[in-house]
C-alpha positions, 0 to 999 in steps of 0.5 A: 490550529495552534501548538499541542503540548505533552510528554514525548511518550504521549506524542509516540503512542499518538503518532504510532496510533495515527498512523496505523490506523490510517495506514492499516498496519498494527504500528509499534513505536519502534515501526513509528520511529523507524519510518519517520524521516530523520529530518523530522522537527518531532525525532529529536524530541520523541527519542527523549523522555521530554515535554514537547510543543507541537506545531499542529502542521508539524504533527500532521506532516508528521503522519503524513510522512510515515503513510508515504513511508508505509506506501500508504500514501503517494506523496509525502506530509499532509497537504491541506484540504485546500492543497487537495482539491487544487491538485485534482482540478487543475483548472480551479484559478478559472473556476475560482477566485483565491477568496472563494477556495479559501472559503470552501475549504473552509466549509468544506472542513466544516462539514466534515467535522461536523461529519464525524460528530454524527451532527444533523446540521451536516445536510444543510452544510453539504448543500451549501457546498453542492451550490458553491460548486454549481455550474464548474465542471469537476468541481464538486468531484474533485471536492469530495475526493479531495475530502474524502481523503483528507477524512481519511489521512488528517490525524484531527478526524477521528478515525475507528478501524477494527483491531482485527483489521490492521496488519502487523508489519514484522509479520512481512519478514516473520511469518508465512501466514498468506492472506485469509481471502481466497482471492489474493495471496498478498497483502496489497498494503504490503506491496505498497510497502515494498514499493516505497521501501524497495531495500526491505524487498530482500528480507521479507519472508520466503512464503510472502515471497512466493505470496507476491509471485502468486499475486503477481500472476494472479492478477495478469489473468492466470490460474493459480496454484500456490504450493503449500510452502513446505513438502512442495516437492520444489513447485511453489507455484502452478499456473495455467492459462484462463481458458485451461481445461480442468485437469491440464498441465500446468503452462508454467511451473514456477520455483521462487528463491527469496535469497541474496546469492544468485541461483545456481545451475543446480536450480535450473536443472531441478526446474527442468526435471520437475517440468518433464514430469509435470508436462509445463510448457515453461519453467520460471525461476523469481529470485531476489537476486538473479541468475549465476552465469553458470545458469544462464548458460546451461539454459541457453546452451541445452536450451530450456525452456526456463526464464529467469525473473531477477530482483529489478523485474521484481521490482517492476512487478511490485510498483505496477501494483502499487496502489496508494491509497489502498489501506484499510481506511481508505477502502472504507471511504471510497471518495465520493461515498464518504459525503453522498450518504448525508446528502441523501 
């Protein structure tokens, strides 16, 4: 593909842009620098105020590296189309020879350029894929996975997501405003996010804090109920079990403390009493931190029912629902439907 040249500010808008859209998150230059990798051939050059030569490949690893550092992505850079389709048929030296990948993932290429442009000679390119992958098992749907996602990752395919769409980043450690879709109380860009930034899970807000316990729940099968942050009376959230009746008490309260120092005994007594008076059968403290000792000892010695939830569980919880893949770009191109409609 060649080099690209211009100013460094150019390249940061670019990769700033390239990046959010694929990833779904309104990205400043400051969110761009902070994600790209410090052994980045591009850092060193974007932090001046220069011209720039710009290997192609390189700027494409480029975006590559920060979706995975968003946890938009599973893997780091940006592998050819190539790279793709060999990952997701593992048997393709049986099926091919090197001669004849090469040439499909040039057709392959061909067709999804010519895809973006709107232009009618598609249909005829993507039938001339159907007949290179005629009698392999997989074959054709590794490849339209595989160009699936290389349309929805590569910078050199256009892309048009919504303004409205895109999430801010700060809004994670700045702001309490949940999700709007009644079905989820958090963002599952945001858990991508902290699955691949695991430090940053300390200092998001308290809200998108008890928003990731909700969601957590949530999606284990239970009825949820999120307090409404402030004036909760120290419930953030209820949950019942999904044959509950309407109008039964809560199965479990739940109290969540976003902090750094470990949750006193204070806590779990107040936990205790808001379960008497709520009827719950159990009371659960999640925390990004853990326990105190002192805690954990008046609920084993009075024996409450209370279990504690510390940082690593947390953790555990963010990566079972970590979907990479997951952005707003990539939900928009589920893989096979990204090709299918021309050939229809």
């Amino acid at each position: 593909m060649g080099h690209i040249l211009m100013p460094s500010f150019a390249f940061r808008t670019a990769l700033s842009e390239d990046s959010g859209i694929r990833s779904g998150f309104a990205l400043t230059e400051a969110d761009m620098l902070k994600h790209l990798p410090a052994q980045s051939p591009l850092r060193n050059g974007l932090t001046e105020d220069v011209a720039m030569r710009v290997a192609a490949p390189d700027y494409e690893d480029a975006v590559g590296d920060i979706l995975f550092a968003l946890g938009t992505t599973a893997a780091p850079g940006m592998p050819t189309l190539g790279i793709r389709f060999m990952k997701l048929l593992p048997d393709w030296r049986s099926q091919f020879s090197l001669d004849a990948l090469m040439t499909l993932e040039a057709v392959a290429n061909h067709y999804l350029q010519l895809r973006v442009r709107g232009e009618r000679e598609q249909a005829a390119i993507f039938a001339e894929l159907s007949e290179r992958t005629a009698g392999k098992p997989g074959a054709m749907d590794a490849l339209l996975d595989a160009m699936a996602h290389h349309l929805a990752y590569c910078p050199f395919f256009t892309r048009d997501v919504r303004v409205a769409d895109q999430l801010v980043l700060d809004a994670l450690f700045e702001s309490e405003q949940l999700p709007a879709d009644s079905a989820r109380w958090f963002d599952q860009r945001f858990v991508n996010y902290l699955a691949s930034q695991p430090e940053q899970l300390k200092d998001i807000h308290w809200r998108q804090f008890e928003g990731l316990t909700a969601e957590w729940f949530q999606r284990n099968g239970y009825q949820v109920e999120l307090g409404p942050g402030r004036n909760d009376g120290s419930i953030d959230v209820r949950l019942w079990q999904p044959d509950a009746a309407p109008g039964a008490p809560p199965a479990v309260i739940v109290q969540c403390k976003r902090q750094q120092r470990k949750v006193e005994r204070v806590v779990v007594k107040a936990l205790y009493a808001d379960m008497l008076a709520e009827g719950a059968g159990a009371g659960l403290v999640v925390t990004t931190s853990d326990i105190s000792p002192g805690a954990a000892s008046d609920i084993a010695a009075r024996a409450y029912p209370i279990t504690g939830v510390n940082r690593a569980q947390v953790h555990q919880w963010i990566e079972a629902m970590r979907q990479p893949d997951a952005g707003v770009v990539a939900d928009a191109l589920a893989p096979a439907s990204a090709c299918e409609a021309a050939h229809e």
